[in-house]
SEKOL-175873 format. One line per field, with one value per residue (C-alpha): residue in one letter; x, y, z; chain; residue number from 1. Coordinates in pm, whole numbers, plus 50000, padded with zeros to 5 digits. Example, Ala and Ser with C-alpha at 12.3 -4.5 7.8 and 13.67 -1.06 7.14 Angstrom:
BEGIN
type = A;S
px = 51230;51367
py = 49550;49894
pz = 50780;50714
mol = A;A
seq = 1;2
//
This chain:
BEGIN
type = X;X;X;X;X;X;X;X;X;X;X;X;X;X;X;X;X;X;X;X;X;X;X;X;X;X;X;X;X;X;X;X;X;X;X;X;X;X;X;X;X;X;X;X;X;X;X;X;X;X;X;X;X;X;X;X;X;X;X;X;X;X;X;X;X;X;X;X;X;X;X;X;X;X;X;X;X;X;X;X;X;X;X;X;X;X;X;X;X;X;X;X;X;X;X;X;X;X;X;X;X;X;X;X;X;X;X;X;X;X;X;X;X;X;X;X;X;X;X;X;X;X;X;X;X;X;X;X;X;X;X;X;X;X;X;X;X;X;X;X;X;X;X;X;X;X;X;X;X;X;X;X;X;X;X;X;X;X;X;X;X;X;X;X;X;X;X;X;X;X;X;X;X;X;X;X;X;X;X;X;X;X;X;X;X;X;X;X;X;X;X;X;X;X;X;X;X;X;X;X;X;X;X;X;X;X;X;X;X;X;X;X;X;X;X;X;X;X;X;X;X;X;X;X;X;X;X;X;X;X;X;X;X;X;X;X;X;X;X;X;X;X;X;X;X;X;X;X;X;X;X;X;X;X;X;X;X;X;X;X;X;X;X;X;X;X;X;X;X;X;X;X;X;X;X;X;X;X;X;X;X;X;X;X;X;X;X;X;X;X;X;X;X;X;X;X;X;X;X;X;X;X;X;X;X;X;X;X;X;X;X;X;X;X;X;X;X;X;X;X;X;X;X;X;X;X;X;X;X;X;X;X;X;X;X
px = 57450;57167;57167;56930;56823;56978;56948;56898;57203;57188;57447;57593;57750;58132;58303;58128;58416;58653;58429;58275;58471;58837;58829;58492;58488;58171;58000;58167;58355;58211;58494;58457;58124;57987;57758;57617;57343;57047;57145;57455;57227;57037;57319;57460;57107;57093;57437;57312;57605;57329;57067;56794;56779;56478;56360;56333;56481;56610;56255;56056;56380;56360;56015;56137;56225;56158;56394;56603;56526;56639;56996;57005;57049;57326;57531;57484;57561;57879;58002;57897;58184;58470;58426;58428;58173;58072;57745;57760;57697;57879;58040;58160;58304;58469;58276;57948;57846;57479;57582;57434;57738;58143;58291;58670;58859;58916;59171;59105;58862;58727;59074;59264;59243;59102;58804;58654;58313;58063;57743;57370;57066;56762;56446;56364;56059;56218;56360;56705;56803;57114;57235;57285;57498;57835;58034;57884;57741;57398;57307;56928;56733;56454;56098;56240;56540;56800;57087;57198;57533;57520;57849;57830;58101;58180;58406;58634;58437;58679;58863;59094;58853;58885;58867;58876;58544;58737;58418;58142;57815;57471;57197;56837;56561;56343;56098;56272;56603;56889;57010;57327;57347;57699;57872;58244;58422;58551;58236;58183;58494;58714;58444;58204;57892;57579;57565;57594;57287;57529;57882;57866;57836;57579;57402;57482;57210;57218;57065;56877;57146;57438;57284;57228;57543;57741;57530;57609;57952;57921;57928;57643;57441;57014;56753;56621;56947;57051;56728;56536;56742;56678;56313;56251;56451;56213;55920;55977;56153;56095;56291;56487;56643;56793;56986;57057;57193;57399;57538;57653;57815;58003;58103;58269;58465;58609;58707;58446;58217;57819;57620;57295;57208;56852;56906;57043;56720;56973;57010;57431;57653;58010;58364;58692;58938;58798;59070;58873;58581;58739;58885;58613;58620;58372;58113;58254;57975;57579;57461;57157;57035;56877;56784;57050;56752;56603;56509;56648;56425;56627;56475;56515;56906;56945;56770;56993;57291;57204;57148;57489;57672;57494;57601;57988;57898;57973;57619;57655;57419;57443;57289;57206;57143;57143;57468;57630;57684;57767;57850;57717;57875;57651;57746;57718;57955;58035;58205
py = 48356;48336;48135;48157;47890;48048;47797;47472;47547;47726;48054;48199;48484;48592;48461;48146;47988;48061;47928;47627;47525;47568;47412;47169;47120;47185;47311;47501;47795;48097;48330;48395;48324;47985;47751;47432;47186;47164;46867;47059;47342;47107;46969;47327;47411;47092;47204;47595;47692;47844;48012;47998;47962;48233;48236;47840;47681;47340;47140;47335;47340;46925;47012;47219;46938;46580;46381;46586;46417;46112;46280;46467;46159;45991;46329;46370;45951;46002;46301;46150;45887;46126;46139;46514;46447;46715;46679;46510;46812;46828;47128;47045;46683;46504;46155;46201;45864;45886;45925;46200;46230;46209;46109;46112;45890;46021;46287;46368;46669;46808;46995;46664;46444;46129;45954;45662;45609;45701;45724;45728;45770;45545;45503;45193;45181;45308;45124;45169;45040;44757;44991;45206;44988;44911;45203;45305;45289;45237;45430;45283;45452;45228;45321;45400;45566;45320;45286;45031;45006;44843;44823;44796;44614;44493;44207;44020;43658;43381;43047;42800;42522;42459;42105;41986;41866;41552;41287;41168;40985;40942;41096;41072;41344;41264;41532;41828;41699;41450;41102;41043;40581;40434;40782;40860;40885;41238;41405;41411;41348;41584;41853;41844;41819;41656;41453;41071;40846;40616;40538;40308;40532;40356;40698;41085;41328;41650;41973;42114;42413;42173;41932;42184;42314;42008;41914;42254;42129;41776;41606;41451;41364;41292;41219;41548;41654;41987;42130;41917;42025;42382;42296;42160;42419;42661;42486;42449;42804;43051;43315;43249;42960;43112;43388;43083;42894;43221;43286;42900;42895;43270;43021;42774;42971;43160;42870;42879;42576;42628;42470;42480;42724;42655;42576;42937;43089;43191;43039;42923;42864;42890;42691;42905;42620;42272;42012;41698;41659;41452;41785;41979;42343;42583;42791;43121;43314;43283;43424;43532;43569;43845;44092;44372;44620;44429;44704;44626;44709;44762;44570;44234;44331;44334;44056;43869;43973;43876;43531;43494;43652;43369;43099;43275;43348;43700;43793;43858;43943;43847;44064;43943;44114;43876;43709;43946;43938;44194;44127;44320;44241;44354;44311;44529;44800;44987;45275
pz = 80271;80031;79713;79369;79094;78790;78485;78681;78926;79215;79213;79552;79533;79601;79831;79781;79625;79866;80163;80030;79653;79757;80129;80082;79687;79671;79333;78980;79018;78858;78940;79271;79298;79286;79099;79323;79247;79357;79609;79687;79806;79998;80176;80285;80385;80607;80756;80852;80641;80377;80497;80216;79826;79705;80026;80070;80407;80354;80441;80145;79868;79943;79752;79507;79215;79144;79258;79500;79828;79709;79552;79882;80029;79848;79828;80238;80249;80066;80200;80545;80435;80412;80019;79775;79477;79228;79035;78667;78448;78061;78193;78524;78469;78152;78102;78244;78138;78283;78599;78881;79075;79039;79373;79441;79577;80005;80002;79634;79531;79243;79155;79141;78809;78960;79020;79226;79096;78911;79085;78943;79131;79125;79361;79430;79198;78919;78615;78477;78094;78058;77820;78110;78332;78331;78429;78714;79031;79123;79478;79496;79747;79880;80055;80387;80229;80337;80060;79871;79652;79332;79207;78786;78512;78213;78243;78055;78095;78003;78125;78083;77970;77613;77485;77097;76987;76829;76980;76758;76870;76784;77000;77109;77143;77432;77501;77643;77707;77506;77591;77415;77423;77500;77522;77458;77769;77725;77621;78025;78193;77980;77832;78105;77877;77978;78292;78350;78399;78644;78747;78465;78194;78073;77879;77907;77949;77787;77826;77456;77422;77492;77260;76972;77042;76975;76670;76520;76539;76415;76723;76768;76523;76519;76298;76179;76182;76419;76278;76528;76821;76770;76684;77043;77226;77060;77150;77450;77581;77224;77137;77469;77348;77071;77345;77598;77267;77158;77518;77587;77250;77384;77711;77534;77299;77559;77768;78061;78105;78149;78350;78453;78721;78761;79153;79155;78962;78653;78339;78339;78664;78503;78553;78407;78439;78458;78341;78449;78624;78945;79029;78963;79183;79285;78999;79011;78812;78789;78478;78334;78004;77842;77563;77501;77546;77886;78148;78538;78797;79116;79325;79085;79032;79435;79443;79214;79356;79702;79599;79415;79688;79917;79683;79624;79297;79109;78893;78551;78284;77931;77680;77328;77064;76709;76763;77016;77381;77633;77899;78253;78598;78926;79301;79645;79696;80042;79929
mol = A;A;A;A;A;A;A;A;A;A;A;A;A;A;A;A;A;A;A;A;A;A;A;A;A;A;A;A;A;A;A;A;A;A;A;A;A;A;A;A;A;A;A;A;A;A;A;A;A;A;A;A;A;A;A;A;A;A;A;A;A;A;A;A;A;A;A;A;A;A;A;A;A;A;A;A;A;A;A;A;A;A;A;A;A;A;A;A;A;A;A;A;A;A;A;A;A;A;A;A;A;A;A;A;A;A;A;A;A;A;A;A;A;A;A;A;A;A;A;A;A;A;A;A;A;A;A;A;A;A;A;A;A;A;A;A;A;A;A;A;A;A;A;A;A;A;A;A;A;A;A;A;A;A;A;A;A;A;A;A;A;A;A;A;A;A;A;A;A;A;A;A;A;A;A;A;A;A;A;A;A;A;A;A;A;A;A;A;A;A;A;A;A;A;A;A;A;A;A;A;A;A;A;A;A;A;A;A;A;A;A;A;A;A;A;A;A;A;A;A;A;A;A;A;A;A;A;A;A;A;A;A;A;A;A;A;A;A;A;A;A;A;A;A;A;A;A;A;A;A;A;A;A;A;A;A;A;A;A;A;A;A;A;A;A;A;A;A;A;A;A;A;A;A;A;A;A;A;A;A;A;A;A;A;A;A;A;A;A;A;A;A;A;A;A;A;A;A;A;A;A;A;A;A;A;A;A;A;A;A;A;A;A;A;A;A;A;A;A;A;A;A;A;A;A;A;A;A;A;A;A;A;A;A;A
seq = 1;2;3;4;5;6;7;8;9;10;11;12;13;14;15;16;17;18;19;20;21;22;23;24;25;26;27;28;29;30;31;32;33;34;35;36;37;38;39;40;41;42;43;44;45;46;47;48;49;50;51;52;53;54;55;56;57;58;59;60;61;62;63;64;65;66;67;68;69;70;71;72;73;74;75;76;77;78;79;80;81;82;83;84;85;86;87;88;89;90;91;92;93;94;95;96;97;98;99;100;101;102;103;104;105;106;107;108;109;110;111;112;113;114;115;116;117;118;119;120;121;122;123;124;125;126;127;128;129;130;131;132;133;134;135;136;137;138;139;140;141;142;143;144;145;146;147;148;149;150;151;152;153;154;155;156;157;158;159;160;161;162;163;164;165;166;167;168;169;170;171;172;173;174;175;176;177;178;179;180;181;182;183;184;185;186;187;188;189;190;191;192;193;194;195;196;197;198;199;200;201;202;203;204;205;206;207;208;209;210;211;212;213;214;215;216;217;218;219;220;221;222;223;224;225;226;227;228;229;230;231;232;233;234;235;236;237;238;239;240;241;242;243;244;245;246;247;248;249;250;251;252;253;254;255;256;257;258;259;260;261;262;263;264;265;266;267;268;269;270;271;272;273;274;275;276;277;278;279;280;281;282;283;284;285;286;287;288;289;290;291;292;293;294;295;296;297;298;299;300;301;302;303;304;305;306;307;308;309;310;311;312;313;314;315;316;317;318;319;320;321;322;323;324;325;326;327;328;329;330;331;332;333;334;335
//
């Protein structure tokens, strides 16, 4: 059977969508001819079960468009896993959502109304936007085209951790960080803010963003006022401050503690349901801050996630814009 590139699909004529739609689910139905991609082309090429698309065998159509070796090999990968996936197109598939292919769940095909992920296809050099992210599935295909899974979310981040912000105490500015003197007991014990200098309790040190965060509320109070807070969180991170700031303050009000995660190479390490700290459990989330518009490369997001998977932590991104935050959850998938 021979196939030809009509308007960026490839068209094989009748009875193309008996043999290959109807028992494969492979390509659009054009009566009883059939529409494939290009990668779906290149797949049936591969298997001998096309012999050549304008005269191209399945080594030169590899050639024939940027990009297609590298969505040649997640379509082959996927179907290799016992999965039927039909190419993104507005007319093929409701929901596109920026994604190259629609794969089924196993059994499922293209006729039934269901769907398993969402798939999008990046080299490993290329850049993908956070606006991009978040329903669906990164399949990034590295130098020696070996795949990775990126599995993309937008979670629901909250906890259990609430506490009223009923303490009051004075506080010190010293350098980059705050000393709060002769501390009220539950500022630690019960909110888990700042962290003792000794069993004693002799002085609490706090981090600038929990610091600024507590004088915006009134409970702690400096000379300068909050204004001086902010001031040296600025100076000493800029504009970043101002997202860390936003994104701790997001934390708290939907019960989850922050911590720093600085030993992690991310901004927060998170606790959902702390009720005291002698019974303190394991950081579920690492999460790093950043600008709603920040641009992933691949090879930083697998990076990330490797190291909270190491750690049994989930990696989420917060992205800021003014006062809002979006959340963006990332982790390895094996389909």
């Amino acid at each position: 059977m021979q196939g030809h590139v009509e308007g960026g699909v490839v068209v094989l004529d009748a009875p193309a969508r008996e043999r290959f739609y109807d028992s494969s689910g492979y390509g659009h139905p054009r009566g009883d001819a059939l529409a494939v991609s290009r990668a779906e082309a290149a797949h049936l090429l591969y298997r001998g079960d096309l012999d050549a698309v304008d005269g191209h065998g399945f080594e030169s159509f590899l050639a024939t468009a940027p990009g297609l070796a590298a969505r040649f090999l997640v379509y082959k990968d996927l179907r290799d896993r016992g999965f039927y996936l039909t190419p993104a197109r507005e007319d093929w598939v409701a929901e596109p959502s920026g994604a190259d292919f629609v794969v089924y769940p196993r059994g499922d095909g293209p006729w039934d109304d269901t769907v398993e992920y969402r798939v999008r296809v990046v080299a490993e050099r290329e850049s993908v936007t956070a606006a991009d992210l978040g329903e669906v599935v990164l399949a990034v295909v590295d130098e020696e085209s070996e795949l990775t899974y990126l599995e993309t979310s937008r979670p629901d981040v909250s906890g259990s951790s609430g506490t009223a912000l009923d303490w009051s105490a004075e506080a010190e500015l010293l350098d980059d960080r705050v000393v709060v003197w002769d501390p009220p007991a539950g500022l630690y014990e019960e909110g888990f803010y700042g962290r003792p200098l000794d069993e004693a309790g002799t002085a609490l040190q706090l981090s600038l963003v929990e610091a600024a965060y507590l004088a915006e509320r009134s409970v702690l109070s400096f000379d300068g006022g909050v204004d001086a807070v902010v001031a040296s969180g600025r100076d000493a991170e800029g504009a970043r401050f101002d997202r860390r700031l936003t994104v701790y303050a997001a934390l708290r009000e939907r019960g989850v503690v922050p911590k720093t995660g600085f030993k992690f190479g991310a901004d927060f390490r998170t606790y959902a349901d702390v009720e005291s700290v002698d019974e303190l459990g394991h950081s579920e989330l690492l999460v790093r801050v950043l600008p709603a518009d920040h641009t992933f490369s691949p090879r930083d997001l697998s990076l990330d996630v490797r190291l909270a998977h190491g750690v049994r932590k989930r990696m989420t991104f917060a992205l800021t814009a003014d006062d809002e935050v979006r959340w963006l959850e990332v982790g390895r998938l094996t389909p």
